[in-house]
N, C-alpha and C positions, 0 to 999 in steps of 0.2 A: 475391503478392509485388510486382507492378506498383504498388499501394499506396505500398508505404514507396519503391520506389525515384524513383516521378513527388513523392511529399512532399519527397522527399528532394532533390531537383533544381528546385524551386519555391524549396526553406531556400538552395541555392544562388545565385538569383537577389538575396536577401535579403543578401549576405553584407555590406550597408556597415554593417547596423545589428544591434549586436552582442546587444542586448536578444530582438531578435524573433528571432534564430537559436537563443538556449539556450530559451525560451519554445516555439520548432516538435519543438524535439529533444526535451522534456519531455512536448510532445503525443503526438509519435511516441512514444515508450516504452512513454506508458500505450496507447494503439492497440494497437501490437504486442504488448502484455500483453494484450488480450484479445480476439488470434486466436485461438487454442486453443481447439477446442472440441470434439475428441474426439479417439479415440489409432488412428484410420487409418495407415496406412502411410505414403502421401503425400497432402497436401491443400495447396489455394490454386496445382492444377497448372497452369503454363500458360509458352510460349514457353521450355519448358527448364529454367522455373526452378519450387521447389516447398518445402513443409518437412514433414519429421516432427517429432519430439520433440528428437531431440538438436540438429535445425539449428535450432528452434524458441527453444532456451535459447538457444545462441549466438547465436542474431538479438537476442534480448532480451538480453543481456550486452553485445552491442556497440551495440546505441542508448542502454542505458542509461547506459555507462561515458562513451560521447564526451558525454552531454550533460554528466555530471560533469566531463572535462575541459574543455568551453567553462566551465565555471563556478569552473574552480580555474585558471584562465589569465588571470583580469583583468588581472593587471599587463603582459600584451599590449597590450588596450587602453585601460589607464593611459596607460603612454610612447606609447603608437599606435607599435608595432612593425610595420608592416605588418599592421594586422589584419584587412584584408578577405583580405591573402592567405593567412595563418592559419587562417582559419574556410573556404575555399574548400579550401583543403591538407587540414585536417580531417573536410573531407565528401566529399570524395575517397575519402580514406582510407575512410570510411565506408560507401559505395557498394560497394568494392572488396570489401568484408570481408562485405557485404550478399548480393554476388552471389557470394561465396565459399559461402556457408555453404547458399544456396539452391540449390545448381548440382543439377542432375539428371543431367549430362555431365561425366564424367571431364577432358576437355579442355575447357570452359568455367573447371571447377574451377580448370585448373593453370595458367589464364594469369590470371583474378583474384587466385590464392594469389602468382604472379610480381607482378602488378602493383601490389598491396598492398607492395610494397617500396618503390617510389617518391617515394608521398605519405611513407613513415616517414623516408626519406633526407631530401628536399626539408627537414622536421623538424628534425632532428637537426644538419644544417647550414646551418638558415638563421636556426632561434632557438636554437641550441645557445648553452652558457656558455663554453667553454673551446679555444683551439685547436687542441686534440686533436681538436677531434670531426670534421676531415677523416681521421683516420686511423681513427675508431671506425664513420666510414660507409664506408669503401672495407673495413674488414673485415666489416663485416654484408653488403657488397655481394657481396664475393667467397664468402665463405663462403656462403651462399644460392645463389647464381646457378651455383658451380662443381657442388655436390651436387644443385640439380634438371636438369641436363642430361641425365643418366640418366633422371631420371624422364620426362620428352617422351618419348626413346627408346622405354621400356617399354609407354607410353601409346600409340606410333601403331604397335610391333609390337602390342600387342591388339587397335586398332582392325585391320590389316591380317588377322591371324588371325579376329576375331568379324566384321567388319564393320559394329563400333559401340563406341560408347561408356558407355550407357546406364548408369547404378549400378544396381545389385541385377539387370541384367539378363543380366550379363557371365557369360561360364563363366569357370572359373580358368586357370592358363596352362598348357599341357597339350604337353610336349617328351618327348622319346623319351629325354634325355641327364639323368641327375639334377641333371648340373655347370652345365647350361644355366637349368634352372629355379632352380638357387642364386642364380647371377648377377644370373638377371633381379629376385629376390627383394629384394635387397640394393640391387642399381640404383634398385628403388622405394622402397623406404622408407628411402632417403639424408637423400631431402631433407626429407622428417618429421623423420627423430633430430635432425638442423640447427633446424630450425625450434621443437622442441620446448624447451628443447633436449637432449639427451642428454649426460653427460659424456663429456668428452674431444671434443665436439663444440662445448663451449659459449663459446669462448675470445670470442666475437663480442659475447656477452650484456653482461657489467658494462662494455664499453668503451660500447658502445652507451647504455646505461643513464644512467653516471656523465655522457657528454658532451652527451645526450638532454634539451631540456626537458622541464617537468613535464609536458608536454601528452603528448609524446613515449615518457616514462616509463610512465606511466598508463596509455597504449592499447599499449604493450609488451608491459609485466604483465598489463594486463585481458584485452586480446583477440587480440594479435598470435601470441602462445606455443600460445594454443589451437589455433591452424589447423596446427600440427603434430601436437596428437591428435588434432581431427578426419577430420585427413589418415588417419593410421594407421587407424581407425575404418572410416571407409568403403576405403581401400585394402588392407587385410591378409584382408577378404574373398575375395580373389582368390587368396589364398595362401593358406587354411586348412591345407592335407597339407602344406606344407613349412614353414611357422611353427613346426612341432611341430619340427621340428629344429635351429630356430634358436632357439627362445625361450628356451633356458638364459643364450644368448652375453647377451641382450636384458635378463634378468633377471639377470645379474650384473652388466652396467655399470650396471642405472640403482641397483641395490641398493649396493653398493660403492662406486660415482657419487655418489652421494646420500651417504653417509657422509664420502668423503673432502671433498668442497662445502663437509659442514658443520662439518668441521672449520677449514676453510679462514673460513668465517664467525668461526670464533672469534679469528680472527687479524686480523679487519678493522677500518679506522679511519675510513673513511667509511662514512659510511650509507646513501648510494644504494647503495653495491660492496654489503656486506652484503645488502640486498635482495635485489639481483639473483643473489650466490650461491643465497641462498633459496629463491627461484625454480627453479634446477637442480635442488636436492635432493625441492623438492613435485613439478616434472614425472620427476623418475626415478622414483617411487611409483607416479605415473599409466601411467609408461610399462610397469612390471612387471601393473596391473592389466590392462591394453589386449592385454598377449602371453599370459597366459595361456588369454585364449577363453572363460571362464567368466563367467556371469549376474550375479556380483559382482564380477569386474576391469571389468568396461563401465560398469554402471551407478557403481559406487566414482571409476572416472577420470571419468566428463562433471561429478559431484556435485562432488570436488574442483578440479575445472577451475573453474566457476564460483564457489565458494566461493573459490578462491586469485585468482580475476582480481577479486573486489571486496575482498580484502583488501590482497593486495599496491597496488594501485591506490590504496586507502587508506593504507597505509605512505609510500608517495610521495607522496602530496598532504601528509602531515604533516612528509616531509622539509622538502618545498619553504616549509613555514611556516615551518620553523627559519630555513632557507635568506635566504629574505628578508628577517628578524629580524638575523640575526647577519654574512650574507655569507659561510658556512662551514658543512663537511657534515662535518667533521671533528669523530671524539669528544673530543678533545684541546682543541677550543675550544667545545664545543656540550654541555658538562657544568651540571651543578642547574640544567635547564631547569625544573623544579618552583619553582622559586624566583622567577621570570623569567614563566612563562608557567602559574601554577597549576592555572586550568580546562581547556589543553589537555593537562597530565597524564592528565583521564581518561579522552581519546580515544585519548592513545600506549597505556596500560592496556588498554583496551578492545579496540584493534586488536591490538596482542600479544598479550594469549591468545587471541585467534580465529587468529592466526596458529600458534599452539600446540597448534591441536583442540581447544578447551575447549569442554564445552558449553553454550549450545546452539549452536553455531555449524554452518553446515553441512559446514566441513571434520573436525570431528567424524565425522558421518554418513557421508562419502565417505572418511575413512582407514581407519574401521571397516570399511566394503566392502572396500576394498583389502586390508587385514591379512588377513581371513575366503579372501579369492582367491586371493593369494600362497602361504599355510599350504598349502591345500585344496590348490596346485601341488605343492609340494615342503617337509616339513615343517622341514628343515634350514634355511628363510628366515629362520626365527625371529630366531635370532641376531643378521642383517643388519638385520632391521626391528626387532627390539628398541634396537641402538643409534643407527639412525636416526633413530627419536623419541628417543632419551634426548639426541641433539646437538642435532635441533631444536629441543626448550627451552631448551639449555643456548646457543643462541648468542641466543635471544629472549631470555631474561631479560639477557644481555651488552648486549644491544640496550637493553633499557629501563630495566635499571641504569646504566647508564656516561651516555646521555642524561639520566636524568630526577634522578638524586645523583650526589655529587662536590661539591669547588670547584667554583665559578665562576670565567671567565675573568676578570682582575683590567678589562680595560678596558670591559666591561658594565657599565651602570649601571640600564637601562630598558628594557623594549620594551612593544609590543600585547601584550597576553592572546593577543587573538584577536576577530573582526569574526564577524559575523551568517553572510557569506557563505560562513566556511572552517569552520564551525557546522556550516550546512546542506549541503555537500559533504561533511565526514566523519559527518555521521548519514546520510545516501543511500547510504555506503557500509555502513555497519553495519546500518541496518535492513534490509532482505532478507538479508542473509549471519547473520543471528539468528532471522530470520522465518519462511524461507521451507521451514526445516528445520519447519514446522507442517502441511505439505503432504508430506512425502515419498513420500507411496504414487507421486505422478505421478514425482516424481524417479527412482524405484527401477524404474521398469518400461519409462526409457528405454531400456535395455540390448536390450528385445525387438524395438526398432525395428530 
């Protein structure tokens, strides 16, 4: 892991010249792509930090996605927005999310998963569009910061009871009081539902989002969401005997959650918002595969996890094309973009049914897991998950009708198609999230890790 993270601190000495920073991050990818090379438990151990399979994908999820945002951010340095502090802010963030994913220590984990907030704020209000986005960073701040205080709590009563912190090496929390172990239960997995996000928890998301540049956006969607299941993932080990009693409360917000999201998507008139509800309703799915406990809730949520962080990532990099085209993310002025921008039609196409489950896409393969996990729970989910896909189409095709037909706004006359660069940024997002479901035996067998 020393690897990526000394590369990764050489790209930040680098950061005036903006060519050789996406060119290192592009190295790094492919590198990190071909660590893997058997399904050990842990490997590449050392000073704490390590990976298996599932931190294995996220490490490659999150080099692969920030190199796509250094490359769908030019217009940084176009105007020269501050770009050396952009690409430093960026690899920050990257580090952070680096040493997140490889942590072997409980407490390592919970101050990289904290500190990964910073560089997103820094973000958010320093390239942000609108001047809401002071009030869209003091709610991601709060909301985050208020829900993982509990979790420290939990984290140094375990260390004080085991006398470590170790993952996989920890026993479970073991109280004499059933009320005490509830407690401590909910205390820890606060700050996941937050993170994830969980409905009724998500209020932080679309403000963030909508006020978020695209750089902002992108590693929201792609990689920042995930460290909430991750979270869950390695943390609800500890709780296996009492999860069972809580997992109904779990699986009806994120079932329920998820439906009322995507209704709420059919109601939307921006298109970042829309997204970002989006996002709610794929992590409540993840969140229902992850509490069940089962061989196909694990493997269904990491499969979806990284199929939704390169799609979604992709939705917002196509936002952001209108964006710079038109000056507006509104469907009301951002109608027969087919007209206006012909060949980007079949990237909006292309990304909407992957956002759909269409196959072959790999969210395909991880909702299929989920549905099989969910049933096998409790057969009455049916229901819930039958109309939850029946909305998730029904607000993507809203999405890519109302964008792509209609009038045109009367004061358009012309724009770019589209340039070479925003090409090759949305096929980086599409080829692995079509590809990589050619491989699924490794995908399927994260769950044993």
């Amino acid at each position: 892991m020393l690897k990526l993270l000394i590369s990764l601190m050489m790209l930040m000495s680098l950061k005036k010249n903006w060519n050789n920073i996406q060119e290192g991050l592009l190295i790094m990818s492919f590198f990190s792509g071909i660590m893997i090379y058997h399904n050990f438990n842990f490997y590449e151990l050392g000073f704490n930090l390590s990976m298996d399979l599932i931190s294995y994908m996220m490490i490659m999820l999150s080099v692969w996605v920030m190199s796509l945002v250094i490359m769908a951010s030019f217009k940084v340095k176009k105007i020269n927005s501050f770009k050396s502090s952009f690409i430093f802010v960026n690899l920050s963030l990257l580090a952070c999310l680096l040493v997140a994913f490889s942590s072997t220590e409980y407490m390592m984990f919970y101050i990289s998963f904290e500190a990964s907030l910073i560089p997103t704020l820094i973000l958010i209000l320093g390239w942000g569009y609108q001047p809401e986005r002071i009030q869209a960073g003091v709610y991601m701040l709060f909301y985050t910061l208020f829900f993982s205080l509990p979790l420290l709590g939990s984290l140094l009563l375990l260390n004080f009871l085991d006398g470590g912190l170790s993952m996989k090496l920890e026993n479970c929390f073991n109280f004499n009081s059933d009320y005490m172990i509830s407690f401590w239960y909910i205390f820890t997995i606060m700050a996941f539902l937050v993170k994830l996000p969980m409905y009724s928890f998500h209020l932080w998301l679309p403000k963030a989002h909508v006020e978020a540049p695209v750089a902002g956006s992108m590693i929201l969607a792609g990689v920042l969401l995930k460290l909430g299941g991750y979270g869950l993932i390695r943390v609800l080990m500890l709780f296996h005997t009492v999860n069972k009693e809580f997992s109904w409360i779990l699986m009806s917000m994120g079932l329920i959650g998820g439906i009322l999201v995507s209704l709420m998507c059919l109601r939307q008139v921006d298109m970042k918002s829309l997204i970002a509800y989006s996002s709610v309703a794929h992590m409540g799915l993840v969140l229902c595969g992850i509490v069940t406990f089962l061989y196909w809730g694990f493997s269904g949520g990491v499969i979806v996890m990284v199929g939704h962080g390169l799609c979604s990532s992709g939705l917002f990099c196509l936002v952001n094309i209108v964006y710079e085209r038109l000056g507006s993310r509104s469907f009301l002025v951002s109608k027969g973009l087919l007209s206006f921008m012909p060949s980007m039609g079949l990237w909006w196409f292309l990304l909407s049914v992957n956002n759909m489950a269409s196959p072959p896409s790999l969210n395909l393969l991880g909702e299929i897991n989920l549905i099989i996990s969910v049933i096998n729970w409790e057969v009455s989910t049916l229901l819930g998950i039958s109309l939850l896909l029946l909305f998730s189409g029904s607000y993507t095709l809203y999405m890519y009708s109302m964008s792509q037909h209609g009038l045109f706004f009367n004061s358009l006359y012309s724009c770019c198609s589209g340039k070479v660069r925003e090409y090759l940024v949305l096929f980086l997002h599409w080829f692995p999230l079509n590809f990589l479901i050619l491989n699924s035996n490794l995908l399927t067998i994260l769950s044993l890790m």
